[in-house]
N, C-alpha and C positions, 0 to 999 in steps of 0.2 A: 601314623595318625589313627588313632580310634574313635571308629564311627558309633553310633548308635544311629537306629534306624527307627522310627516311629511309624508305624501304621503296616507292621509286614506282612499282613495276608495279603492287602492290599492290591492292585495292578501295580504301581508308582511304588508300594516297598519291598515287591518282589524284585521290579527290577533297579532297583536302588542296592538291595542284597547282592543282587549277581554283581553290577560294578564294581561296588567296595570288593567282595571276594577276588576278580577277575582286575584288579587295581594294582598296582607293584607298592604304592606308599600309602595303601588305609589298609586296616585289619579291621572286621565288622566286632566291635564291643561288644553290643547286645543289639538286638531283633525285638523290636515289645509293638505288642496290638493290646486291644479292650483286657482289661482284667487284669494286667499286668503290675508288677509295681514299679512304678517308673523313677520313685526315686533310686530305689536301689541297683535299680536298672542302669539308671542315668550316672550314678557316683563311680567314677574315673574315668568315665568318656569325654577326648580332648572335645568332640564337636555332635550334635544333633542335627540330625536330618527330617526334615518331619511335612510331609503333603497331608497331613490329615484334613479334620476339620477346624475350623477357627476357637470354639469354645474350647476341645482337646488341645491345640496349641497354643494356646495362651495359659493354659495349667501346663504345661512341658514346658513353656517359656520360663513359667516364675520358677519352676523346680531349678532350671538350668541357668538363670542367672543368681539365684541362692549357691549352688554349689561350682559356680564360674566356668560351666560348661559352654561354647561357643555355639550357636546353632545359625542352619541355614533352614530359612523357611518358605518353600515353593506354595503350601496352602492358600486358596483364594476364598473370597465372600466375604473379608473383613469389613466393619461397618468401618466410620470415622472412627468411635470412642475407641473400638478396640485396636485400630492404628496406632493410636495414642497410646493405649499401654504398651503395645511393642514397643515403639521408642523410651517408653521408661526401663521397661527390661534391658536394652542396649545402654542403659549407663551403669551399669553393673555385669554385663557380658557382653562378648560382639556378635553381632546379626546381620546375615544376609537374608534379607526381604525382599523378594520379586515374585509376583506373579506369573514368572514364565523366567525359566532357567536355562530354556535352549539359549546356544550362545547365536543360531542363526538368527531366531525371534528378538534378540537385543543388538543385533546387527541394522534387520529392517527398522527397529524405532531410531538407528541412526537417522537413517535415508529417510523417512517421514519426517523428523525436523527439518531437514533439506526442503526436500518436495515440497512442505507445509509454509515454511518461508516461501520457498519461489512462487508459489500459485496463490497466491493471498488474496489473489481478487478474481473473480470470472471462473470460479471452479468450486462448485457442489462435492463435500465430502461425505460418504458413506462409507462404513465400517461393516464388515458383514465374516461372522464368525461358526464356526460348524465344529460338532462335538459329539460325543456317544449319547448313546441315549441314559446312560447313568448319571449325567452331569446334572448337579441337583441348583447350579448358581448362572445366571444371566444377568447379563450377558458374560464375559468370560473374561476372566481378571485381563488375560493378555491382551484381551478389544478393548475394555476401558483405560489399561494404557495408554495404549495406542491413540484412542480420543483424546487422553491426558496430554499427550507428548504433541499431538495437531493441536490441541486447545492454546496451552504455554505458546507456540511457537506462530500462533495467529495473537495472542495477547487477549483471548479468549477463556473465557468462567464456562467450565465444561456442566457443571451444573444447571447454570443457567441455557445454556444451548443446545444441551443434549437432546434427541429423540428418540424414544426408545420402542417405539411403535406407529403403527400409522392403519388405520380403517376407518371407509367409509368415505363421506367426502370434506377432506382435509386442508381443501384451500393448497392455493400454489403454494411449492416449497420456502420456506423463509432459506434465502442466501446465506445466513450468518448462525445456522444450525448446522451441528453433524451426528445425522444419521445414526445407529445402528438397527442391524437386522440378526435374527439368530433362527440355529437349525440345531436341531437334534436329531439323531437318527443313528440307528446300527449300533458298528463300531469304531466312527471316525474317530482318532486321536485327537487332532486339530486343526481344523483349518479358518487363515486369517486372512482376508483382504480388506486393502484400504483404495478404495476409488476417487477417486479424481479428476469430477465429472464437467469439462468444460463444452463450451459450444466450438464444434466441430474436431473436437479431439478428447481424452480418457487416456487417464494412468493411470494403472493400478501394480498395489506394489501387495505380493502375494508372500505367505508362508505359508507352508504345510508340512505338517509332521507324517511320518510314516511307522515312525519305530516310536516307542516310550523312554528309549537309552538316551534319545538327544537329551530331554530332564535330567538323567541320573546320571549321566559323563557332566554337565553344566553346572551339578550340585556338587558334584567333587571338585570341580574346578575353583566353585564358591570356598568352599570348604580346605582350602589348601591355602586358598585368599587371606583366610581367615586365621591361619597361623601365627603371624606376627602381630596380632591384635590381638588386644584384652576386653576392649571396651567400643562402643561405637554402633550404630544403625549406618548399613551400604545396601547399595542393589547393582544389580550385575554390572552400572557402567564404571563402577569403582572394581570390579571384577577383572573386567577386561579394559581398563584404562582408558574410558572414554570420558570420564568424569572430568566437568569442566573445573 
């Protein structure tokens, strides 16, 4: 399989380079950052890989469904509208779309639908999420998942209930909101929890990253997913077979 890698000076396309290299079934295509020319780049690459930023992937998107390139795209901060053009891209190539490509992070959003049905009454959720301090998008595509995936499974409009901050004096907590909280600092890769705050007991169901390879082993697994497809928008639970 030939990869192309988008973003390779990068953290996330250095080590996206090493996998594919250190892979037995990808051979790395082409390597492109800023300046580069991506069509030409991109013309005979089976699949794109691409963490950049959202405006850059959405021009690598339409290149790559012009010339029926497959891509996986871990990039977060997408607005709605640009949502919406991904999925027009995916009727003319196939795309894996997730904001978080560790397969452990799409394990926990099982077990939060779980947890999320079972506690549906008498338990306060917060979200609380930690990142380097380069991270330029808050809260962090894999929290607002996470809220997404609590939200559905209470039968809840996460727009409507979200909070996304809190100072000063706030009035007791409304029951029927979920939290989040954010941290920047250093050089944390990622850390995620979801709380589960009842009277006289707390769950919390935790991830943390350590290494940046969980992404770029997750991305190839995307990306090998993506073989027998031509056409089509998935996200890792169509990856890993959890897709209802």
């Amino acid at each position: 399989m030939k990869v192309a890698v988008m973003g390779a000076s990068g953290r996330m396309g250095k080590m996206l380079i090493e996998a594919v290299r250190t892979s037995d079934d990808c051979a790395l295509h082409v390597a492109l950052d800023k300046g580069d020319d991506v069509r030409a780049g991109l013309a005979g690459a089976d699949v794109m890989i691409d963490f950049t930023r959202p405006e850059a992937t959405l021009s690598h998107l339409a290149i790559c469904a012009e010339l029926g390139v497959k891509a996986v795209v871990g990039t977060t901060g997408f607005d709605e509208a640009q949502k919406a053009e991904i999925a027009r891209h995916a009727e003319r190539t196939a795309i894996v779309f997730a904001p978080n490509m560790s397969v452990g992070v799409n394990v926990v959003l099982k077990l939060l639908d779980l947890a999320a049905r079972a506690m549906n009454e008498g338990f306060d959720i917060e979200i609380v999420e930690a990142h380097h301090r380069m991270k330029v998008d808050a809260p962090s595509g894999t929290a607002l998942q996470m809220g997404q995936v609590v939200a559905d499974a209470l039968g809840r409009d996460l727009k409507a209930c979200a909070v996304y901050g809190r100072e000063g004096v706030t009035g007791q907590r409304d029951p029927s909101t979920i939290g989040f909280a954010t941290v920047r600092g250093g050089d944390i890769i990622g850390d995620h929890t979801v709380m589960f705050a009842g009277i006289g007991e707390r769950i919390e169901i935790s991830h943390k990253a350590s290494n940046r390879s969980i992404y770029a082993q997750g991305s190839l697994r995307a990306a090998r997913f993506l073989a027998g497809r031509s056409t089509g928008l998935f996200g890792m639970n169509d990856v890993l077979g959890f897709a209802k």
